[in-house]
C-alpha positions in Angstrom: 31.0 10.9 18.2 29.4 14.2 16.8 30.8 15.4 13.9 32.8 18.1 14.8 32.3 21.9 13.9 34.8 23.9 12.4 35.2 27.4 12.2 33.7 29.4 9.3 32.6 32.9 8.1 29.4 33.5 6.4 30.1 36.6 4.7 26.9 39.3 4.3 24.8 38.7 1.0 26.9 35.5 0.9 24.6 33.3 -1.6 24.5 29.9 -0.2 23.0 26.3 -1.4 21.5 24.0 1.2 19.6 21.3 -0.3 18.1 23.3 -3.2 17.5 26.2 -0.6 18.7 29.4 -1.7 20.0 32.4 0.7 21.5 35.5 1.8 22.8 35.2 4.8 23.6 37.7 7.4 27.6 38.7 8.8 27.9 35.0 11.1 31.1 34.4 12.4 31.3 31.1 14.2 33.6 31.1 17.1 34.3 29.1 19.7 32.5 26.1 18.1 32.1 22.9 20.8 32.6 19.2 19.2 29.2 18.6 20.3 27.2 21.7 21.0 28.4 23.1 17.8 27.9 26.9 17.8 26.3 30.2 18.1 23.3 29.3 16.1 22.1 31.8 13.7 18.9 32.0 11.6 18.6 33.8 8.1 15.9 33.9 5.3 15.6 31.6 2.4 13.7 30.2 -0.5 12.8 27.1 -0.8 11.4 26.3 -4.3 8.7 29.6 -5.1 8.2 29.5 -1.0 9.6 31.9 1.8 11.6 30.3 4.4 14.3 30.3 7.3 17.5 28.2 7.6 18.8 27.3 11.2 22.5 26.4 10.9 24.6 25.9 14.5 27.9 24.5 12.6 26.6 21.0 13.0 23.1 21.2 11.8 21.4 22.5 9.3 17.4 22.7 9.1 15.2 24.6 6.6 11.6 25.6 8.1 8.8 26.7 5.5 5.9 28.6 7.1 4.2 28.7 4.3 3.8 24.7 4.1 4.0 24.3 8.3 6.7 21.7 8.2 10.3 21.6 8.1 11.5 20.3 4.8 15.1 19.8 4.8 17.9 19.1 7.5 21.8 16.9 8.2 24.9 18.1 8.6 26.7 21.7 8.1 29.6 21.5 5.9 30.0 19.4 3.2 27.4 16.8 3.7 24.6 17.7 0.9 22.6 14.4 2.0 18.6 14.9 2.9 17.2 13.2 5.8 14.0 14.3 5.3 11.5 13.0 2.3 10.2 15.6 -0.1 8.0 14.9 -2.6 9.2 15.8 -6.3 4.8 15.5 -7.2 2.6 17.0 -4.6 -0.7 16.3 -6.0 -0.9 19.9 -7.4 -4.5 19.8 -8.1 -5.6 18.6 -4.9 -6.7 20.7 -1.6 -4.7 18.5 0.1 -0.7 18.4 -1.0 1.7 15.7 0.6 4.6 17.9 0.4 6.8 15.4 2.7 8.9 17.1 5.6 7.8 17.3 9.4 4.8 18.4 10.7 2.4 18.3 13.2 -0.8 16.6 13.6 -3.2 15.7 16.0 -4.3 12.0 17.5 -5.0 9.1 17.4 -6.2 8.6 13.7 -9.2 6.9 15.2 -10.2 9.6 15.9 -9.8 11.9 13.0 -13.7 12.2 11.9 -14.3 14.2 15.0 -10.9 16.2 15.5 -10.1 16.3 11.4 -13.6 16.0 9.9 -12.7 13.1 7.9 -10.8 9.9 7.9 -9.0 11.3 5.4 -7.0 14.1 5.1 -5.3 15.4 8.0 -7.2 19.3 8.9 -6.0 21.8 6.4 -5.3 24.1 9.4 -3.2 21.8 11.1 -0.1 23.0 8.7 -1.8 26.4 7.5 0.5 29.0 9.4 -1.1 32.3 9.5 1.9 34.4 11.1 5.7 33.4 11.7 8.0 35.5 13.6 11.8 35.3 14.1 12.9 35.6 17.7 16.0 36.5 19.7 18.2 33.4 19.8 17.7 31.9 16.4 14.6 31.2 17.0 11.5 31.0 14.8 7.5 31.3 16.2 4.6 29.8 13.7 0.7 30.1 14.5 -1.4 28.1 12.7 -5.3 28.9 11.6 -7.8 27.6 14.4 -9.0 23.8 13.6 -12.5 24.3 12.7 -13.4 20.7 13.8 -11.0 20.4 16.8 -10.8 24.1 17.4 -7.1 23.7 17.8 -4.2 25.9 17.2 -0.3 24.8 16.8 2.1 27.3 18.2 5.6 26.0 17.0 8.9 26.9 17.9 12.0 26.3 16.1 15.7 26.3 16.8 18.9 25.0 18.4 19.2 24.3 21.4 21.7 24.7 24.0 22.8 21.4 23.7 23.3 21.5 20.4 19.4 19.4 19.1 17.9 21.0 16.8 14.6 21.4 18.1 10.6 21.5 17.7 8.5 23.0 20.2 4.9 22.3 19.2 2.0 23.4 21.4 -1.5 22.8 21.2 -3.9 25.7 22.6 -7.6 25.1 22.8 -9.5 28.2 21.2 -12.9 27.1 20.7 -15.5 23.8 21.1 -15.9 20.8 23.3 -13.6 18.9 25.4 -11.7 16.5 23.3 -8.8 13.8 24.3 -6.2 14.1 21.9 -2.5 13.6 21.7 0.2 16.3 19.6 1.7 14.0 16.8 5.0 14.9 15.3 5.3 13.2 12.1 8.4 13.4 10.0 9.0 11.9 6.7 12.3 10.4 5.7 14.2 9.1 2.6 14.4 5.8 3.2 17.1 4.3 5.5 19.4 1.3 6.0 17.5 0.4 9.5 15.2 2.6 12.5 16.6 1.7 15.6 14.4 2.2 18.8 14.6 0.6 22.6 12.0 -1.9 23.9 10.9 -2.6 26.9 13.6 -4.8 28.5 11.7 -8.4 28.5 14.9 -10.3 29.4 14.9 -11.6 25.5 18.6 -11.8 24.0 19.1 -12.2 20.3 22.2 -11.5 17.9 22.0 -8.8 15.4 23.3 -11.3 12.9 19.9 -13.1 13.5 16.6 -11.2 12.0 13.6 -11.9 14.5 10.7 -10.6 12.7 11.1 -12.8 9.5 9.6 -15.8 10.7 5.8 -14.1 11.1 4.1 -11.8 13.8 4.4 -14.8 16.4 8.4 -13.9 16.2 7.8 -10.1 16.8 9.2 -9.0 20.1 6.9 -9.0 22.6 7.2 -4.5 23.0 6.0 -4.2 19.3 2.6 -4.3 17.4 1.4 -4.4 14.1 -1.0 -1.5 13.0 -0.8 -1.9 9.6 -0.2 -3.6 6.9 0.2 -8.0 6.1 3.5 -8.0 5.3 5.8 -9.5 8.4 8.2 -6.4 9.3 11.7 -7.0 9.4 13.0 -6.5 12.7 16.7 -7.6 14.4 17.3 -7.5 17.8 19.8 -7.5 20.7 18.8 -7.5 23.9 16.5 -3.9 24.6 17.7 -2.5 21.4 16.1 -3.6 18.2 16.0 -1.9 14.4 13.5 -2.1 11.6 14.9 -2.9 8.2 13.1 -1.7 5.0 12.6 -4.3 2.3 10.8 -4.9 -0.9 7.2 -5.4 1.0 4.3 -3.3 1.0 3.1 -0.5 3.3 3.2 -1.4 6.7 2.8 0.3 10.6 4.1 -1.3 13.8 3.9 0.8 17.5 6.5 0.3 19.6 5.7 -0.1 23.3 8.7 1.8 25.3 10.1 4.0 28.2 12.4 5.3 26.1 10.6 7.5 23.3 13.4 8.0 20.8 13.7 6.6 17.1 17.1 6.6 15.4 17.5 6.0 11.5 20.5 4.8 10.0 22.0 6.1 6.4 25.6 4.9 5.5 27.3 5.9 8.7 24.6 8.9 9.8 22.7 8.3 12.5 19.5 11.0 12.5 18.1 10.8 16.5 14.8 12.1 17.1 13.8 12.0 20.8 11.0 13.5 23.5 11.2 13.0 27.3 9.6 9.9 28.7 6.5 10.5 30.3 4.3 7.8 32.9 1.3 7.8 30.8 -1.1 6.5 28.1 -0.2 7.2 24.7 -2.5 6.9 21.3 -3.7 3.6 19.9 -3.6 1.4 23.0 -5.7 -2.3 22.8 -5.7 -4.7 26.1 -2.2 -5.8 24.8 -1.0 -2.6 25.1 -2.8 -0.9 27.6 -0.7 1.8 27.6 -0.3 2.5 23.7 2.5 3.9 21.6 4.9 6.5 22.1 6.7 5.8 18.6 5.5 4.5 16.0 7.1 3.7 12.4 5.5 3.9 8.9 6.6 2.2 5.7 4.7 3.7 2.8 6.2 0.5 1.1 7.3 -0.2 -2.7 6.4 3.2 -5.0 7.9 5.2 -6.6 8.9 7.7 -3.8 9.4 5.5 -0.9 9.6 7.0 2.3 9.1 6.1 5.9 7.5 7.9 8.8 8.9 8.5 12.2 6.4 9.2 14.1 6.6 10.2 18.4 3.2 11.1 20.1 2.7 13.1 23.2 0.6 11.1 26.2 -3.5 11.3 25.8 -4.8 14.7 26.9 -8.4 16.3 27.5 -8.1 19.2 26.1 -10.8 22.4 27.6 -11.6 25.6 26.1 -8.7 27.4 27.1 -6.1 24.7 28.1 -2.4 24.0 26.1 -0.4 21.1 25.8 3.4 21.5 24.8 5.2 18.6 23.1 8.9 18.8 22.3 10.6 16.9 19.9 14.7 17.1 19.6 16.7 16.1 16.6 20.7 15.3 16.3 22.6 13.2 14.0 26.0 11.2 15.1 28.3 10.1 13.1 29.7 6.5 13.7 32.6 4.1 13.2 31.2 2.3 11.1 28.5 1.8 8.5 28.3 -2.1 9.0 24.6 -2.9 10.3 26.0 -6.9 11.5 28.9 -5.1 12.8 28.6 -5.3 17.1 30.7 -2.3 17.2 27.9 -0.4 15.3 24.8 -1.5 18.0 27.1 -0.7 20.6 27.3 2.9 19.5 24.0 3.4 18.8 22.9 1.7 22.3 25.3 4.0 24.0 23.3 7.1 22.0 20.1 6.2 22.7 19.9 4.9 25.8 19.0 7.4 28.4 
């Protein structure tokens, strides 16, 4: 079950802590405030470290959005909660043009492909996260353009906010301004602190397994037959029951692994949090297919491994578009986090509640 939202008043010029995220809020009175839904959402201004932001807050939720580094850099639960899902970095590479600041952001794909929609290999386009004007909508909303790729000539037009349903959400749309026709895929990539397992659903091959019983640990032979490894030569640790399997952390190197599934929607685990990030399933081909996977990936999970600030990515992708002068592609990503019975991973009680959230 959702954790429930109680009733509160935010008082005007109230200053407020969220995270390291300093604000004034405006006169909020939460009323009415469903178990699940949470409430009236409302938006107010903030800093975040020496940078201008917004915090969203719906009574459940709380997210903090920084135009000035396109991503959002902190959300969990209202209340008393002060834990982080998302990863930032506490050394972003001050003296480089390029700053992993952590969070969630949007890029383009596949990564294949980056010397001809990014420039480079590496790093991801500079005007991918460079937002040149951010405006606060009716609703609770929040609008962010970004600067025109010069290589892809590509713009991000993000939306922000909760939604009706109570997800905290990201609306990210590509618009073609300038150049050549180019297939590429919107790629939402958020960065977490690292967790006690991802959960995810396969493909349903008919394979059974107990979630006592790891199925990864024997080498990439053993890997279910939905999942791939992109990266890395360590084996991933994976358990599985049935169509529902998890990825467990563990003392090993970086490492990538695409998950072949109708079902695009990746669930991390934190004591007994459960942060759900999900996009509607689509009948199409997705970034880094091979003849394996003819179809590609619609999630995909990065380890950055053993360091000293681990994190992982969760990473959903949009299908394969050919983008024209002119043409826009709009990618949503929602975001929720349950809270369960229990915070035992060999517990069945615990992958039935999480199989009852994620499955569609």
């Amino acid at each position: 079950m959702r954790s429930f939202c109680y009733l509160f008043y935010v008082s005007a010029l109230c200053a407020c802590t969220f995270f390291g995220v300093s604000n004034a809020a405006p006169n909020a009175t939460f009323l009415d405030c469903d178990p699940l839904t949470g409430c009236p959402p409302v938006i107010a201004a903030a800093k975040f470290q020496s940078h201008s932001a917004y915090t969203f807050n719906n009574g459940v939720t709380n997210a903090t959005v920084v135009p000035a580094l396109g991503r959002v850099m902190s959300f969990g639960l209202s209340g008393k909660s002060t834990f982080n899902w998302l990863w930032n970095n506490k050394s972003p590479q001050e003296n480089q043009l390029w700053k992993n600041w952590g969070g969630a952001k949007t890029w383009l794909a596949p990564q294949s492909d980056w010397p001809q929609i990014a420039g480079a290999k590496w790093p991801p386009d500079l005007n991918w996260n460079k937002v040149i004007k951010s405006e606060v909508q009716t609703g609770g909303f929040l609008k962010t353009v970004s600067a025109v790729s010069l290589h892809s000539g590509v713009r991000f037009i993000n939306q922000y906010g909760h939604d009706e349903s109570g997800n905290f959400f990201i609306r990210q749309t590509a618009e073609k301004i300038s150049g050549k026709p180019l297939q590429m895929a919107l790629w939402s990539v958020t960065q977490i602190n690292p967790p006690d397992a991802v959960f995810f659903l396969l493909r349903n091959t008919g394979r059974a397994g107990s979630p006592s019983q790891p199925c990864g640990a024997l080498g990439e032979s053993a890997l279910p037959e939905s999942i791939l490894q992109l990266q890395g030569n360590s084996n991933p640790h994976i358990q599985q029951k049935d169509d529902l399997a998890c990825y467990i952390p563990g003392n090993l190197p970086s490492l990538k692994i695409g998950i072949s599934t109708t079902t695009p929607v990746l669930a991390a685990l934190h004591e007994n949090q459960l942060f759900v990030l999900r996009a509607n399933p689509q009948d199409a081909i997705y970034p880094d297919a091979s003849s394996s996977f003819n179809k590609g990936f619609p999630i995909e999970i990065f380890d950055s491994g053993v360091m000293p600030q681990r994190y992982l990515e969760l990473e959903l992708y949009s299908p394969l578009q050919t983008f024209h002068q002119g043409s826009a592609w709009t990618f949503t990503v929602k975001w929720s986090i349950y809270t369960l019975s229990t915070s035992n991973l060999n517990s069945p009680a615990l992958w039935e509640e999480v199989q009852k959230i994620l499955k569609p």
